[in-house]
DRENMAR-353775 format. One record per atom (N, C-alpha, C): x, y, z; residue number from 1. Coordinates in nm, 2 decimals, m for minus. Layout:
N
        x        y        z     i
        X        Y        Z   NUM
...
This chain:
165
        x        y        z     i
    m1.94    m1.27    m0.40     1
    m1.90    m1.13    m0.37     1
    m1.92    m1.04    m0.49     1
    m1.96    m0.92    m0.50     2
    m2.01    m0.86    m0.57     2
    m1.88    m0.78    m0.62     2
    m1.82    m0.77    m0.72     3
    m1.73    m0.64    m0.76     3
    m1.78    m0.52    m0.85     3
    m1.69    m0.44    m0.88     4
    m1.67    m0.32    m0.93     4
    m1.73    m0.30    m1.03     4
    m1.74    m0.43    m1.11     5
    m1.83    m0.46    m1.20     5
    m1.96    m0.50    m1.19     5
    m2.08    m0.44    m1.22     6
    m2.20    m0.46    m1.14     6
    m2.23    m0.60    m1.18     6
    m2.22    m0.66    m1.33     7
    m2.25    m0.79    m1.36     7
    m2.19    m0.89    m1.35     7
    m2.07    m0.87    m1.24     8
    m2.01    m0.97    m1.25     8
    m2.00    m1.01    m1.10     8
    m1.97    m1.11    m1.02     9
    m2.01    m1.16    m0.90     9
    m1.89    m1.27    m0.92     9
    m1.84    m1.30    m0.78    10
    m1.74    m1.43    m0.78    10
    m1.78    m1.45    m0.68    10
    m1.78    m1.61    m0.66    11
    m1.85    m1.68    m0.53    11
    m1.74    m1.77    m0.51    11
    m1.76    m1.86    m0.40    12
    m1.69    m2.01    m0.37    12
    m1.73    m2.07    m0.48    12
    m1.68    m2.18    m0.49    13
    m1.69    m2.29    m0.54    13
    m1.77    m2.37    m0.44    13
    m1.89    m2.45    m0.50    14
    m1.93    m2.55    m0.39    14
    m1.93    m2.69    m0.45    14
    m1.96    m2.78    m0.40    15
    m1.92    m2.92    m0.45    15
    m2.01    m2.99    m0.59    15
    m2.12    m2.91    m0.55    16
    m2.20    m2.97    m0.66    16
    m2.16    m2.85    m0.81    16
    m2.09    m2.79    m0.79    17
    m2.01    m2.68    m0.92    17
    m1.87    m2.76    m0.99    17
    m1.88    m2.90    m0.88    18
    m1.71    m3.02    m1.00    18
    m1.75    m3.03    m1.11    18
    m1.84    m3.07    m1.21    19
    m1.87    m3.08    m1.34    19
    m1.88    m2.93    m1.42    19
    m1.90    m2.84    m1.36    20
    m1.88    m2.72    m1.40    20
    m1.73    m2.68    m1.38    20
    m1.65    m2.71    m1.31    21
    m1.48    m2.67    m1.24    21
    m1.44    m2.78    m1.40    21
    m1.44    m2.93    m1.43    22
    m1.38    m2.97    m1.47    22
    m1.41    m2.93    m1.64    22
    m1.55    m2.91    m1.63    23
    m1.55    m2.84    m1.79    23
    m1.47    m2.68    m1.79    23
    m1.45    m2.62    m1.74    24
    m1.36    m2.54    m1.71    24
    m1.20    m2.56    m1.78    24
    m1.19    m2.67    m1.69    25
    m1.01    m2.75    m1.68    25
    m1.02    m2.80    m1.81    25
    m1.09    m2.87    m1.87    26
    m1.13    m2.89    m2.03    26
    m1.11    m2.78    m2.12    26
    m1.19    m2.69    m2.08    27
    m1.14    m2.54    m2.21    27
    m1.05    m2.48    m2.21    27
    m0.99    m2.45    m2.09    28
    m0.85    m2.46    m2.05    28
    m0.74    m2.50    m2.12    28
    m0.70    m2.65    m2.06    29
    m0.64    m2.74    m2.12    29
    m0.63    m2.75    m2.27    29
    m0.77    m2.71    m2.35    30
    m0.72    m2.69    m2.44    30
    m0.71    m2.62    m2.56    30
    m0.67    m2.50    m2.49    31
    m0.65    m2.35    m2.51    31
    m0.51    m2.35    m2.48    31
    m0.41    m2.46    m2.41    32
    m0.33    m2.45    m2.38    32
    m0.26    m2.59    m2.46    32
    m0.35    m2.65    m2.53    33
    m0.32    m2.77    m2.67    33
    m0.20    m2.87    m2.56    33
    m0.30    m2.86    m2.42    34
    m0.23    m2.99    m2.32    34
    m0.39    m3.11    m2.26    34
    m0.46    m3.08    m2.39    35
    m0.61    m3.18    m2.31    35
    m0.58    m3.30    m2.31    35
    m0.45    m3.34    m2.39    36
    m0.43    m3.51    m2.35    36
    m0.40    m3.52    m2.22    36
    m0.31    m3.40    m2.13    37
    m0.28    m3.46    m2.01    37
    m0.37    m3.46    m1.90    37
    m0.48    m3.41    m1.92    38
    m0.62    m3.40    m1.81    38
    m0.69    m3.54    m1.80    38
    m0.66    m3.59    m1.67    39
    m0.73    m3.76    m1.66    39
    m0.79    m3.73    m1.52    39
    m0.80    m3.64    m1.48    40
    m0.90    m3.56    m1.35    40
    m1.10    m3.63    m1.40    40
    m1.13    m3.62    m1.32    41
    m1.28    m3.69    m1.35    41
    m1.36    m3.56    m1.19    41
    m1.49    m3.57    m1.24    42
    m1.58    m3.50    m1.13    42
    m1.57    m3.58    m1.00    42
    m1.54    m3.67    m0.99    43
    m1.59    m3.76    m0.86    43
    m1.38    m3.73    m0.79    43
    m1.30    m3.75    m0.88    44
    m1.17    m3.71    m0.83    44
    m1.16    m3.57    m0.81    44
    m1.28    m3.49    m0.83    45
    m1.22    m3.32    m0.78    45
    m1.32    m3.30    m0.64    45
    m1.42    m3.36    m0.68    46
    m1.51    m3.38    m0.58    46
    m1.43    m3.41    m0.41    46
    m1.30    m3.54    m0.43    47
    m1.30    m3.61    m0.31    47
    m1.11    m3.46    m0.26    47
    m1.07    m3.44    m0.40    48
    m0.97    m3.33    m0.37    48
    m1.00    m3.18    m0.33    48
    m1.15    m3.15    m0.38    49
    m1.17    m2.99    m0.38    49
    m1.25    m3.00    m0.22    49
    m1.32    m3.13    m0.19    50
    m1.43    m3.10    m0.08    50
    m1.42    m3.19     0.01    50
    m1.35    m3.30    m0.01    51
    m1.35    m3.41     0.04    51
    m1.28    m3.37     0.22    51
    m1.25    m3.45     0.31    52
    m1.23    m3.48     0.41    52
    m1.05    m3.42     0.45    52
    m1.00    m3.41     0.31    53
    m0.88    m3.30     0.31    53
    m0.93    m3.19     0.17    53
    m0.91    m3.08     0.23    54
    m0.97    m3.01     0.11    54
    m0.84    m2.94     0.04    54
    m0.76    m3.01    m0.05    55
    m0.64    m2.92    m0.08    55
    m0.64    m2.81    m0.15    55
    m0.73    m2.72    m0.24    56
    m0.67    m2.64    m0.35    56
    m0.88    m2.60    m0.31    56
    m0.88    m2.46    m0.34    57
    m0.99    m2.40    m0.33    57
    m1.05    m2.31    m0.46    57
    m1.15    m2.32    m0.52    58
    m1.23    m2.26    m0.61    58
    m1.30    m2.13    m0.60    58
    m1.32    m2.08    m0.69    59
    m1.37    m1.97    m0.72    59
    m1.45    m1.96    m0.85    59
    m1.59    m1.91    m0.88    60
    m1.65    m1.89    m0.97    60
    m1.65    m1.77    m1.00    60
    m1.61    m1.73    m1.12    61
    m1.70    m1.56    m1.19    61
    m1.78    m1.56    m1.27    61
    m1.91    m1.52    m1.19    62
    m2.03    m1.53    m1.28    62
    m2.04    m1.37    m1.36    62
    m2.12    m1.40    m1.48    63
    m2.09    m1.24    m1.56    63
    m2.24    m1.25    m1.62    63
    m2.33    m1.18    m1.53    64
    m2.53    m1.16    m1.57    64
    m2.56    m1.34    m1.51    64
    m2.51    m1.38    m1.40    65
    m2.58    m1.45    m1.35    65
    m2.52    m1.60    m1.44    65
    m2.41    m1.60    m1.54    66
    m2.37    m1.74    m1.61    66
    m2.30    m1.73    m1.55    66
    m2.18    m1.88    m1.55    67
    m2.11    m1.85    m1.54    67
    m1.99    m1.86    m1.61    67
    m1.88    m1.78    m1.60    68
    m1.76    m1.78    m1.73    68
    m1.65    m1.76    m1.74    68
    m1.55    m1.81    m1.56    69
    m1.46    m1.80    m1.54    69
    m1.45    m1.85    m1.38    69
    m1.28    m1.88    m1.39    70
    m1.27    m1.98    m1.24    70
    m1.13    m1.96    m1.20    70
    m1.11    m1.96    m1.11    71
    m0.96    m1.98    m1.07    71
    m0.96    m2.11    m0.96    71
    m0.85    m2.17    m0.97    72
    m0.79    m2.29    m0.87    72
    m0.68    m2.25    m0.77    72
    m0.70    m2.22    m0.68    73
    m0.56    m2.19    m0.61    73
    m0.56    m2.25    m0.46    73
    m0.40    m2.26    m0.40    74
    m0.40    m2.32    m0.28    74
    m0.30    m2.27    m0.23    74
    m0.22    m2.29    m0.12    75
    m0.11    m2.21    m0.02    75
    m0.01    m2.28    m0.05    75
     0.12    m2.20    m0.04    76
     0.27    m2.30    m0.04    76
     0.31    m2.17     0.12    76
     0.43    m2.24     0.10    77
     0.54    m2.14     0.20    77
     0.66    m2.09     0.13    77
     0.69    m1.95     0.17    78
     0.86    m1.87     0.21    78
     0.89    m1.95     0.29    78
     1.03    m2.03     0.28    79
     1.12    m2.02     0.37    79
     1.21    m1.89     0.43    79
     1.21    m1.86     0.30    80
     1.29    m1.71     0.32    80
     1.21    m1.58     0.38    80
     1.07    m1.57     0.35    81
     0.99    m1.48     0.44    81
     0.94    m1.57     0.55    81
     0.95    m1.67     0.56    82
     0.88    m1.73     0.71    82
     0.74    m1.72     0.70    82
     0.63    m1.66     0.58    83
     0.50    m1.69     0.57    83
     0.45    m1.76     0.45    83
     0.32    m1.77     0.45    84
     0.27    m1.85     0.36    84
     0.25    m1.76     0.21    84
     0.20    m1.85     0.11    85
     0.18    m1.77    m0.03    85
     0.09    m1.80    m0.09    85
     0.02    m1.78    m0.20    86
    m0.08    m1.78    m0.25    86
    m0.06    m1.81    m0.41    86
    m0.08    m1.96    m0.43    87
    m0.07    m2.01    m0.58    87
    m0.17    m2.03    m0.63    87
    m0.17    m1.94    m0.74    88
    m0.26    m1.97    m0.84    88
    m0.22    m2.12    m0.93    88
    m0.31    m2.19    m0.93    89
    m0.27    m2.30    m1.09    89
    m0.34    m2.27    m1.18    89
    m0.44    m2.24    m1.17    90
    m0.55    m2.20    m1.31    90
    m0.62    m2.07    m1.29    90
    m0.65    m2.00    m1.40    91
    m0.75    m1.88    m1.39    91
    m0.82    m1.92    m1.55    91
    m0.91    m1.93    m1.55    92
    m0.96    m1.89    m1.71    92
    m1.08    m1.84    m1.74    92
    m1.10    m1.69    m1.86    93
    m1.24    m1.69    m1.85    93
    m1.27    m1.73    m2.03    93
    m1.40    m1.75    m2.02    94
    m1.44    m1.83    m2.17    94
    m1.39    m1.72    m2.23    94
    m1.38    m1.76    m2.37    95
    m1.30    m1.69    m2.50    95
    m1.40    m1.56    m2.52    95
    m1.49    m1.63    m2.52    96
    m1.66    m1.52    m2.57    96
    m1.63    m1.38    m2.51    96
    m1.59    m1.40    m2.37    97
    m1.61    m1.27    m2.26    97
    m1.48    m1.23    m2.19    97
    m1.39    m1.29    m2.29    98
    m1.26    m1.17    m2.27    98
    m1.27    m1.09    m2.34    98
    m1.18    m0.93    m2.28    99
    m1.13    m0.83    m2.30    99
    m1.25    m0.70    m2.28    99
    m1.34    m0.80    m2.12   100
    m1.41    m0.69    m2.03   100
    m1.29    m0.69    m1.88   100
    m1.23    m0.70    m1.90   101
    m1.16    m0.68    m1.77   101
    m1.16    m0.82    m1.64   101
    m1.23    m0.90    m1.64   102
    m1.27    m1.01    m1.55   102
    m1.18    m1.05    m1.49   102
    m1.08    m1.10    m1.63   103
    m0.93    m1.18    m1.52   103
    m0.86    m1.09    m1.49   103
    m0.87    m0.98    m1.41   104
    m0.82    m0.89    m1.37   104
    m0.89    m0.82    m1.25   104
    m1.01    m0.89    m1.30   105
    m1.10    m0.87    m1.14   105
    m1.08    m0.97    m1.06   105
    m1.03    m1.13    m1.16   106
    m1.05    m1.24    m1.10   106
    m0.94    m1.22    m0.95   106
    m0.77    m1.19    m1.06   107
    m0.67    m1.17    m0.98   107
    m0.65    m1.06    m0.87   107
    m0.74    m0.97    m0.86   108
    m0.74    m0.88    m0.76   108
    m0.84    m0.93    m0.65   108
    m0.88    m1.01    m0.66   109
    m0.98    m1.13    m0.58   109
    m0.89    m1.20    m0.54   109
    m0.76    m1.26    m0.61   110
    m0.74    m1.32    m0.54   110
    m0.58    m1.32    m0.45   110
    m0.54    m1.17    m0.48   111
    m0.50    m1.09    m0.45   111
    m0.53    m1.02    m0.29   111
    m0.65    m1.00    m0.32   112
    m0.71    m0.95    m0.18   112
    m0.69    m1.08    m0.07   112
    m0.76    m1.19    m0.08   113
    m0.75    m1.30    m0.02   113
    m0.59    m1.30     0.03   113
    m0.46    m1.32    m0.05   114
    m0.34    m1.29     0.00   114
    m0.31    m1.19     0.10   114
    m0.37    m1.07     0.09   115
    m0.34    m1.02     0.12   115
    m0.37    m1.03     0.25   115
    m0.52    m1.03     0.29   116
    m0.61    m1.06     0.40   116
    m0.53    m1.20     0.50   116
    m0.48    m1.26     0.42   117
    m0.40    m1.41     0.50   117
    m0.27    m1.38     0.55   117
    m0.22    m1.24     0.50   118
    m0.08    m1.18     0.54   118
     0.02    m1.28     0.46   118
    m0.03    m1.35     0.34   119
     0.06    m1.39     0.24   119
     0.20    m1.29     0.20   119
     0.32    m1.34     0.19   120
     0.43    m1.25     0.10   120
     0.43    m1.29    m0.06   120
     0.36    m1.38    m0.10   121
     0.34    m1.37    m0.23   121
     0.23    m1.44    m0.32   121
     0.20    m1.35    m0.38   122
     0.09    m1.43    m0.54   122
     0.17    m1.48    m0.65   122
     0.17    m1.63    m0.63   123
     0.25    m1.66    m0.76   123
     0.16    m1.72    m0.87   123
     0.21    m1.74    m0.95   124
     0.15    m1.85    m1.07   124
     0.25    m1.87    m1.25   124
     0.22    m1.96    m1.25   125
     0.26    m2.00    m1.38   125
     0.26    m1.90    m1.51   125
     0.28    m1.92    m1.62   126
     0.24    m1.94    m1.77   126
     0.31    m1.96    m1.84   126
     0.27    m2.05    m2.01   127
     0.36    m2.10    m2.08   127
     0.39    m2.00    m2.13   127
     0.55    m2.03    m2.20   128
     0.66    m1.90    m2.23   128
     0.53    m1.86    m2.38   128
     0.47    m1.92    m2.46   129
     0.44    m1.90    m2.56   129
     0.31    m1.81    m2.55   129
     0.23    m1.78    m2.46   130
     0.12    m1.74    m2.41   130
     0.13    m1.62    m2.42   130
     0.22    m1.50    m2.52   131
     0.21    m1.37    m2.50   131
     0.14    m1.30    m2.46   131
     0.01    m1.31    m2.47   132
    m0.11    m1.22    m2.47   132
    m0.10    m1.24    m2.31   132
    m0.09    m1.31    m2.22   133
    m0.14    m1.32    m2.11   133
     0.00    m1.28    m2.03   133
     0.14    m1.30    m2.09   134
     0.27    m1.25    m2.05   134
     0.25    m1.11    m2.02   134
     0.23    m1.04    m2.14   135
     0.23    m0.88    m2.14   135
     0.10    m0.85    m2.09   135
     0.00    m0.93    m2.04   136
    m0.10    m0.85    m1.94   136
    m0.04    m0.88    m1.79   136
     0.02    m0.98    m1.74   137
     0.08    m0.95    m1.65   137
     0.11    m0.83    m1.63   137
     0.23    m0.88    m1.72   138
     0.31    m0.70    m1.65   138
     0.24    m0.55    m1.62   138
     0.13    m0.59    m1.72   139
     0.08    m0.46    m1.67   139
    m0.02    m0.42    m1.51   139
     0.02    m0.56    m1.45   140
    m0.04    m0.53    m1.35   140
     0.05    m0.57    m1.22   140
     0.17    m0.56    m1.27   141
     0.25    m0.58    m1.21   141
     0.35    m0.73    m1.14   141
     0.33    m0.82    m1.22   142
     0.43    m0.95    m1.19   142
     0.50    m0.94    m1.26   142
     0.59    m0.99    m1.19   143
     0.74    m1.01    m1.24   143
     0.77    m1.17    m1.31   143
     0.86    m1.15    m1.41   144
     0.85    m1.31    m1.47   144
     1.01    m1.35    m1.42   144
     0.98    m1.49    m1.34   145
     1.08    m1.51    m1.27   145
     1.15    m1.61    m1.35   145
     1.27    m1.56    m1.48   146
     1.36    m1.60    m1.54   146
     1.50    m1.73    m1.48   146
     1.55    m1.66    m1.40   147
     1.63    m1.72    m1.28   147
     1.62    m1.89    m1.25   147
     1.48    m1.91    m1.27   148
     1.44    m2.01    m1.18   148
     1.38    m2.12    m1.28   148
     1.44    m2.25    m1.27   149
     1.38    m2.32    m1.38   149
     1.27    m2.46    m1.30   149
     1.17    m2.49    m1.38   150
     1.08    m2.55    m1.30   150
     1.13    m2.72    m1.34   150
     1.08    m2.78    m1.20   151
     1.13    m2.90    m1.18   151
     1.00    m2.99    m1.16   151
     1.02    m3.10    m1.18   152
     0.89    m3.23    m1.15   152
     0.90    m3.36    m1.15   152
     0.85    m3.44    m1.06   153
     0.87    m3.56    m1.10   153
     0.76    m3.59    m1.07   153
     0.67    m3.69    m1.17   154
     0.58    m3.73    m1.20   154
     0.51    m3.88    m1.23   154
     0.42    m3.95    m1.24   155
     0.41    m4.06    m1.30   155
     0.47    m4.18    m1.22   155
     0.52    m4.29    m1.30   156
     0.62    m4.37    m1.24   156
     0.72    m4.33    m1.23   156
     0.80    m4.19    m1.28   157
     0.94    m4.16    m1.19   157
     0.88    m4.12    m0.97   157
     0.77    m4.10    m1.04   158
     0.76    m4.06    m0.88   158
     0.72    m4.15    m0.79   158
     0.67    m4.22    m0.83   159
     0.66    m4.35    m0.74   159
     0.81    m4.47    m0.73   159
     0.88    m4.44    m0.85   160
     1.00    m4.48    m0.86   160
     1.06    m4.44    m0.74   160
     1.10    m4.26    m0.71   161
     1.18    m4.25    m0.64   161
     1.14    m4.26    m0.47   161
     1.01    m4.25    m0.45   162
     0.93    m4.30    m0.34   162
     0.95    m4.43    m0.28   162
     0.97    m4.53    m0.42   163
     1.02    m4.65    m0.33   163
     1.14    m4.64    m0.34   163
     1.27    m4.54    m0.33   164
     1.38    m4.58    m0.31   164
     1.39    m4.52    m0.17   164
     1.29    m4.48    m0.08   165
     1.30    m4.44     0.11   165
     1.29    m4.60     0.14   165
């Protein structure tokens, strides 16, 4: 889909783009100095991004035809609004070609899509340390939801508590 930006273009993600999604989740990860925890492989995003349940949907931004940014996102639900929502997990564009505007094209991409699905909300993450990306939020208007502290169980606690059904 072509945006506002004449050189820039965001498509689907298609299946043969996993090795490109997970070098992505690689630069990411460690820009976020968490690459130890990435044990994802091409062939495990392949069977989760495309596979026969497709859980969580891709996005490329190409910028002159490369490409150099991606977002991951999938649906949750409001209980409290009674509709669905729109989570982001990842956005990232390479280091080289920030501060042309992209992830701000990315999010109004993915914004629109919410919008279009009659979502009540775009959420997403970021670590508290991440300022640069805190105070660009705001300027486009998210709220940082303080209130609310995040929870997980993971690994062998989670299989742990799975066998105690």
């Amino acid at each position: 889909m072509k945006t506002k930006n004449k050189n820039f273009i965001i498509r689907p993600a298609i299946k043969e783009d996993c090795s490109l999604i997970l070098d992505f989740i690689m630069e990411l990860a460690t820009y976020e100095k968490l690459a130890h925890e990435v044990v994802t492989d091409v062939t495990t995003l392949e069977e989760s991004l495309f596979g026969e349940t497709s859980y969580a949907k891709v996005v490329i931004g190409e910028y002159k035809n490369k490409p150099v940014s991606f977002a991951l996102y999938f649906h949750n639900f409001s209980t409290f609004l009674g509709r669905p929502g729109l989570y982001l997990e990842d956005l990232y564009v390479k280091s080289e070609i920030r501060g042309k505007g992209l992830g701000k094209i990315m999010l109004s991409y993915l914004a629109k899509i919410a919008v279009n699905l009659n979502c009540g909300r775009f959420e997403w993450w970021v670590l508290d340390w991440n300022k640069p990306a805190i105070r660009f939020y705001k300027t486009i208007g998210a709220e940082s939801m303080t209130e609310w502290t995040v929870n997980r169980v993971s690994g062998d606690n989670l299989i742990k508590l799975a066998q105690e059904f």
